[in-house]
C-alpha positions, -999 to +999 in steps of 0.1 A: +501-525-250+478-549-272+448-548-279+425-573-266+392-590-280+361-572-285+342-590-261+367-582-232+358-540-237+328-537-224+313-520-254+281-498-249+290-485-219+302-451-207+317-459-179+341-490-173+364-507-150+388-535-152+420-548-135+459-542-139+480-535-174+457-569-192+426-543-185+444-509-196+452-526-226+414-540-232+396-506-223+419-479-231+424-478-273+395-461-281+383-448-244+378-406-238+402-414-203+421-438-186+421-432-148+446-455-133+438-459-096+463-478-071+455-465-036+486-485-017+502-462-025+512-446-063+484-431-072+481-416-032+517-409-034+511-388-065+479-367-053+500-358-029+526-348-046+508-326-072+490-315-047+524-292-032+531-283-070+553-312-079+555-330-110+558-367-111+573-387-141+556-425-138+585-450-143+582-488-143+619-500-129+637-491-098+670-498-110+700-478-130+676-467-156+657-450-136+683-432-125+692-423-154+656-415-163+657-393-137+687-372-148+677-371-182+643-354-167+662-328-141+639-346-117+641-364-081+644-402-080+622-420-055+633-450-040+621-479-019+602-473+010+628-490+033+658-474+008+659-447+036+654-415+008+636-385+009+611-394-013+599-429-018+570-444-030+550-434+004+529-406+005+542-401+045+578-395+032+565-374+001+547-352+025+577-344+047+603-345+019+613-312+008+600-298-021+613-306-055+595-295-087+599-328-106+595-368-093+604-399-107+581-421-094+587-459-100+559-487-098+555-521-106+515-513-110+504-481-111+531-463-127+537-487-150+498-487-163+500-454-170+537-453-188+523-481-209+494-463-223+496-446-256+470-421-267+450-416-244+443-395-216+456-406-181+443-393-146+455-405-113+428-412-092+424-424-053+401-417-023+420-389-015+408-366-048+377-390-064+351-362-057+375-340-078+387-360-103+347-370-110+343-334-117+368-329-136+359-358-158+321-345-160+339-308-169+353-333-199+319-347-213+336-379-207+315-412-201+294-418-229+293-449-248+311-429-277+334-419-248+343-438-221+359-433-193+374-469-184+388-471-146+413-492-140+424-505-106+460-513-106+460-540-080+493-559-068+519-584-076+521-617-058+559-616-046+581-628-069+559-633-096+541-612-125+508-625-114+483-596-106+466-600-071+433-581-068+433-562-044+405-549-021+415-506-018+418-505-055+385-525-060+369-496-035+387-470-050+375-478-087+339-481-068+344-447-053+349-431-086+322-450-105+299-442-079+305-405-078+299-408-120+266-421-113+258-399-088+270-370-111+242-383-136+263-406-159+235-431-164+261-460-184+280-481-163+292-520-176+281-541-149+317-546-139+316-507-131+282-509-115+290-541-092+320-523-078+297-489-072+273-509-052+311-527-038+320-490-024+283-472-014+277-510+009+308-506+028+300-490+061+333-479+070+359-476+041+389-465+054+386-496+086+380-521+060+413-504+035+432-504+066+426-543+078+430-557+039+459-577+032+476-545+015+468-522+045+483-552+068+513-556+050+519-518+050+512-517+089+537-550+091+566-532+077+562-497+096+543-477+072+509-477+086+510-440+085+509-439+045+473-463+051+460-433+073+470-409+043+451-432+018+423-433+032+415-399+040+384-393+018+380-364-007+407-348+014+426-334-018+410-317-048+441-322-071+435-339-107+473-350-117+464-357-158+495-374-176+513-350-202+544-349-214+555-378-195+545-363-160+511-360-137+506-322-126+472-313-111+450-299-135+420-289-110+402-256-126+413-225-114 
């Protein structure tokens, strides 16, 4: 990724958000962590996943090389939700597939933020694990100015284009985990951090509001409004899937 101008990374601050592979490549050269968070449905899909012991390869493409990815890593290919495999990109299927130590998990967002970032650590965040995942970043001594911890909220495509839509469960989610650094006692989020704190700690009812977005509805539309349900079940994992060696495996203590 390249690096983008100095005004664009939120300098100063210990905690920062921004959107999509533009704001990985803005906040992560230099940052303690990268937390990639894309709720509907890779980063979901891979709590869930690490949370049963599995380890999941982030790939960008669906298509021959990621086959061939796959093979080359002894590991599980997910396909398309509708593809009709055992594991897909929906935490649902994940959770009744059978077990398989290692996942390739393809994604236009999520997965392909965090394949694209180089040098520097990567955590897979959601509502699922954000109490977790805050801890674990705290264990760190991450979110200082020095080191930041810059959260990045995946978002989604517009359909056939490259366009990035912003959209509304990762805005929440990357308030989730801001807020839960503040309340932990980090004391230096950018305003874009702080704005989608205040986003997450005013909404009444998280998972109704996920669940009725344009993501949730299109979900629901095509017959997976089970993998929604999965999503937004708060703080119901304590799994911390870190990026090394090419794969997210939980890293909780103990």
């Amino acid at each position: 990724m390249r690096s983008r101008p100095q005004w664009a990374r939120q300098d100063g601050f210990g905690i920062r958000v921004e959107w999509g592979r533009a704001g990985a490549a803005a906040l992560g050269p230099g940052a303690g962590c990268l937390v990639v968070i894309d709720v509907l449905s890779f980063t979901t899909s891979v709590s869930v996943a690490t949370a049963a012991g599995t380890a999941v390869f982030p790939y960008r493409w669906r298509d021959d090389s990621a086959r061939a990815f796959a093979a080359a890593k002894a590991a599980e290919l997910a396909v398309g939700r509708r593809e009709g495999g055992p594991w897909s990109l929906s935490p649902a299927a994940i959770r009744r597939a059978p077990f398989t130590e290692r996942l390739v998990l393809p994604s236009p967002n999520g997965s392909t933020i965090a394949a694209a970032v180089e040098g520097t650590p990567v955590v897979a965040a959601c509502l699922r694990n954000v109490s977790a995942v805050a801890d674990w970043l705290l264990a760190q001594r991450w979110g200082t100015p020095d080191r930041p911890i810059a959260i990045i909220a995946a978002g989604e495509h517009w359909p056939g284009t490259d366009i990035v839509r912003p959209a509304l469960e990762d805005w929440l989610g990357a308030g989730a985990l801001a807020a839960a650094l503040i309340d932990r006692g980090l004391a230096t989020p950018s305003p874009e951090a702080a704005i989608a704190a205040t986003a997450f700690d005013g909404t009444a009812d998280v998972g109704a509001l996920v669940a009725d977005c344009a993501s949730g509805r299109e979900l629901a539309a095509i017959g997976f409004a089970e993998d929604v349900a999965i999503a937004i079940e708060l703080d119901s994992d304590s799994t911390v899937p870190v990026l090394a060696n090419g794969a997210f495996a939980d890293r909780r203590p103990g």
